[in-house]
BAKOLRO-608643 format. One line per field, with one value per residue: x, y, z of N, C-alpha, C, O in turn; residue in three letters; residue number from 1; chain. Coordinates in pm, whole numbers, plus 50000, padded with zeros to 5 digits. Layout:
<nodes>
nxx (X, ...) $
nyy (Y, ...) $
nzz (Z, ...) $
caxx (X, ...) $
cayy (Y, ...) $
cazz (Z, ...) $
cxx (X, ...) $
cyy (Y, ...) $
czz (Z, ...) $
oxx (X, ...) $
oyy (Y, ...) $
ozz (Z, ...) $
residuo (ALA, ...) $
num (NUM, ...) $
cadena (A, ...) $
</nodes>
This chain:
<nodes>
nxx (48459, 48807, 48865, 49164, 49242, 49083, 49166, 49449, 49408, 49277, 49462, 49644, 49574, 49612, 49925, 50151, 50193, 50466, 50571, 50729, 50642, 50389, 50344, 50465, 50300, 50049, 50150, 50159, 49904, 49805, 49923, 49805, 49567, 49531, 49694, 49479, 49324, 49488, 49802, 49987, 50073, 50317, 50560, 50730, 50651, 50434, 50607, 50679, 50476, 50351, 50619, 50630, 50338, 50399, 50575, 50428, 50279, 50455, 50491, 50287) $
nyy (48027, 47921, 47608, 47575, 47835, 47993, 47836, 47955, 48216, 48218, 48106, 48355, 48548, 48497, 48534, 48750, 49115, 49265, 49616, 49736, 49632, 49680, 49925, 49974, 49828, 49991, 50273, 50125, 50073, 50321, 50461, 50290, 50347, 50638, 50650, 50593, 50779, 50947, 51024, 51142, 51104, 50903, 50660, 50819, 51053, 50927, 50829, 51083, 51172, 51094, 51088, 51336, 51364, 51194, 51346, 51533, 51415, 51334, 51557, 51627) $
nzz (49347, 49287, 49491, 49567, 49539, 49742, 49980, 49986, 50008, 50222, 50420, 50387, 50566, 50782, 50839, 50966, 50840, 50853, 50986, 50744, 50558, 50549, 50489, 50244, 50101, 50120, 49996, 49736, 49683, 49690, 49513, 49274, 49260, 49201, 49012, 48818, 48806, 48762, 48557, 48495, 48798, 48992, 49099, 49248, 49312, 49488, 49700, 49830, 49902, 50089, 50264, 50347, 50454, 50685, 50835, 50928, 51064, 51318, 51405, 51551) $
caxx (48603, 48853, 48921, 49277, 49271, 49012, 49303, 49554, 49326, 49284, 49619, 49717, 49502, 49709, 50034, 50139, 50322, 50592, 50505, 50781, 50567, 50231, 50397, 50507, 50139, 49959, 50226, 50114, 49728, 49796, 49993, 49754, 49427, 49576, 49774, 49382, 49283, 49604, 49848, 50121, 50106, 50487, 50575, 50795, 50470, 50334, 50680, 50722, 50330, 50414, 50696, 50525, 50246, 50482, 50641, 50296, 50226, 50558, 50504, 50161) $
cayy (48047, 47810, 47540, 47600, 47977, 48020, 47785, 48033, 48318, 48169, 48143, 48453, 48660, 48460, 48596, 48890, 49162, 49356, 49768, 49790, 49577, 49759, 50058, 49967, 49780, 50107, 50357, 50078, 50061, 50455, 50464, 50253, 50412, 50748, 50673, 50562, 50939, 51105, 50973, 51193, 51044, 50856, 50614, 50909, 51138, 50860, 50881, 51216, 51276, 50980, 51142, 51473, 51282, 51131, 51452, 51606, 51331, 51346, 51710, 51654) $
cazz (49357, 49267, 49609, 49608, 49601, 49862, 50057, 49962, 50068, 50397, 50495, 50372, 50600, 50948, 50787, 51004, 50746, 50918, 50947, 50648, 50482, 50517, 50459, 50102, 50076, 50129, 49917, 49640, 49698, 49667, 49353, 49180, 49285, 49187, 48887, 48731, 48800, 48677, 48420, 48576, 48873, 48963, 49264, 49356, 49360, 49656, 49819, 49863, 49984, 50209, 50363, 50402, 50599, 50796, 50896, 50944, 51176, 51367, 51439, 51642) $
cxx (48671, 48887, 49050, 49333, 49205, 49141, 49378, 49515, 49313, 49404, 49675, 49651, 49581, 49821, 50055, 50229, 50376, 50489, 50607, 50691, 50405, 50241, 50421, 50362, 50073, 50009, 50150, 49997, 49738, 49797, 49856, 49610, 49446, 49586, 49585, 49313, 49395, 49709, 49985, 50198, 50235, 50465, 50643, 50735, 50437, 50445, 50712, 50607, 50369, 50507, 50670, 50422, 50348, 50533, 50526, 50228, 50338, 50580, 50391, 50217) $
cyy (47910, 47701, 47592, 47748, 48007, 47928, 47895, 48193, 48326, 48178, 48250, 48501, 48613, 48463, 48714, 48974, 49255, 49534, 49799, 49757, 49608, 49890, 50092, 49940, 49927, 50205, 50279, 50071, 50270, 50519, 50436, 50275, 50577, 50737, 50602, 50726, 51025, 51054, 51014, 51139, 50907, 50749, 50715, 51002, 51077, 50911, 50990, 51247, 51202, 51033, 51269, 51434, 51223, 51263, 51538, 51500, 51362, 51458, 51696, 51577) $
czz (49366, 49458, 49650, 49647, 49702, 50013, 50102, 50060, 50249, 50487, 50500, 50475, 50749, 50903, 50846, 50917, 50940, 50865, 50817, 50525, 50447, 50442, 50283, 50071, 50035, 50024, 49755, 49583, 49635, 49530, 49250, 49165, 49221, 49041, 48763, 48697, 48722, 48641, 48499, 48710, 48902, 49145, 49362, 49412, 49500, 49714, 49895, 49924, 50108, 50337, 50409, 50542, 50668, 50901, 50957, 51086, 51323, 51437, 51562, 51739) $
oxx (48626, 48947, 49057, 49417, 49276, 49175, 49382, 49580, 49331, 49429, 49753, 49761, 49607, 49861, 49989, 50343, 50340, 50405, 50572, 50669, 50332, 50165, 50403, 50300, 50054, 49920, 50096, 49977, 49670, 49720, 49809, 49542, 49338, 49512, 49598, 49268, 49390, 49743, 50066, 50318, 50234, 50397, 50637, 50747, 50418, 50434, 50764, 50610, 50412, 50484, 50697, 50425, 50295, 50525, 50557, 50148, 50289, 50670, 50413, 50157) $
oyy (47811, 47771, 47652, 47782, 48065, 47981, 47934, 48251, 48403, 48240, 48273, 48490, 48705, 48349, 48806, 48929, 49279, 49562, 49905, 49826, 49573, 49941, 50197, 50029, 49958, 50237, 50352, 50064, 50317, 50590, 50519, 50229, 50629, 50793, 50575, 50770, 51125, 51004, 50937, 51129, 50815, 50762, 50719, 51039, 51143, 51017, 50989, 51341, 51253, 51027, 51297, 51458, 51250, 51262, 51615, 51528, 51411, 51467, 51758, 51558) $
ozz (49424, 49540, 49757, 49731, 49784, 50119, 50219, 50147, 50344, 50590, 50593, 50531, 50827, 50925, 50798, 50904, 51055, 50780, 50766, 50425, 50355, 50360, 50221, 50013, 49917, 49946, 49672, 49462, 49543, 49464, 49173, 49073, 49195, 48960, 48643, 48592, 48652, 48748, 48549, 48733, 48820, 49246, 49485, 49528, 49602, 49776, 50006, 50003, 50211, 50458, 50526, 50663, 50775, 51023, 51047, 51175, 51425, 51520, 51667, 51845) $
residuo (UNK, UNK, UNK, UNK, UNK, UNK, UNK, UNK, UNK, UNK, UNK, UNK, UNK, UNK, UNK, UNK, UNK, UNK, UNK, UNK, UNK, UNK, UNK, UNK, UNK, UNK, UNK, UNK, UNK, UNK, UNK, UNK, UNK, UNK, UNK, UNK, UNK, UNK, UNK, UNK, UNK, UNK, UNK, UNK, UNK, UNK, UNK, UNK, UNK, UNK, UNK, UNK, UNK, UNK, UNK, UNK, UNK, UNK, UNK, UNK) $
num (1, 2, 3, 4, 5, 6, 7, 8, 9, 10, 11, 12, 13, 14, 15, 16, 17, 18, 19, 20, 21, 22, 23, 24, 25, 26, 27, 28, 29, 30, 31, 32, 33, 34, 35, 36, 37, 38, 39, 40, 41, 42, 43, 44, 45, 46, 47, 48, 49, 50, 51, 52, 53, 54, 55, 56, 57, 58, 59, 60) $
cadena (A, A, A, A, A, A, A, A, A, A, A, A, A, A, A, A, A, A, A, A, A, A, A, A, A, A, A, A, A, A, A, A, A, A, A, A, A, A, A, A, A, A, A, A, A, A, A, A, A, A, A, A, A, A, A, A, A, A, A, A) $
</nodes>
């Protein structure tokens, strides 16, 4: 691996994100793990399961 990215790498990981910022992270990791299985699949598809789980959580 190149020197400078392993740098880059390094630093990134003592970067704290914000929970808005994981939040989008994860919706994205979702999307794009998904949208390789099913074509149909939409960012508004994640948001909407997203906010389901949320509400599903919120309830317990």
């Amino acid at each position: 691996m190149d020197k400078d990215l392993k740098e880059l790498l390094k630093r990134a990981k003592t970067i704290p994100m914000t929970p808005q910022e994981q939040e989008k992270q994860r919706r994205s990791f979702a999307y794009g793990n998904s949208k390789i299985e099913n074509d149909r699949i939409t960012m508004a598809t994640i948001d909407e399961a997203a906010q389901l789980l949320k509400k599903e959580r919120e309830c317990k």
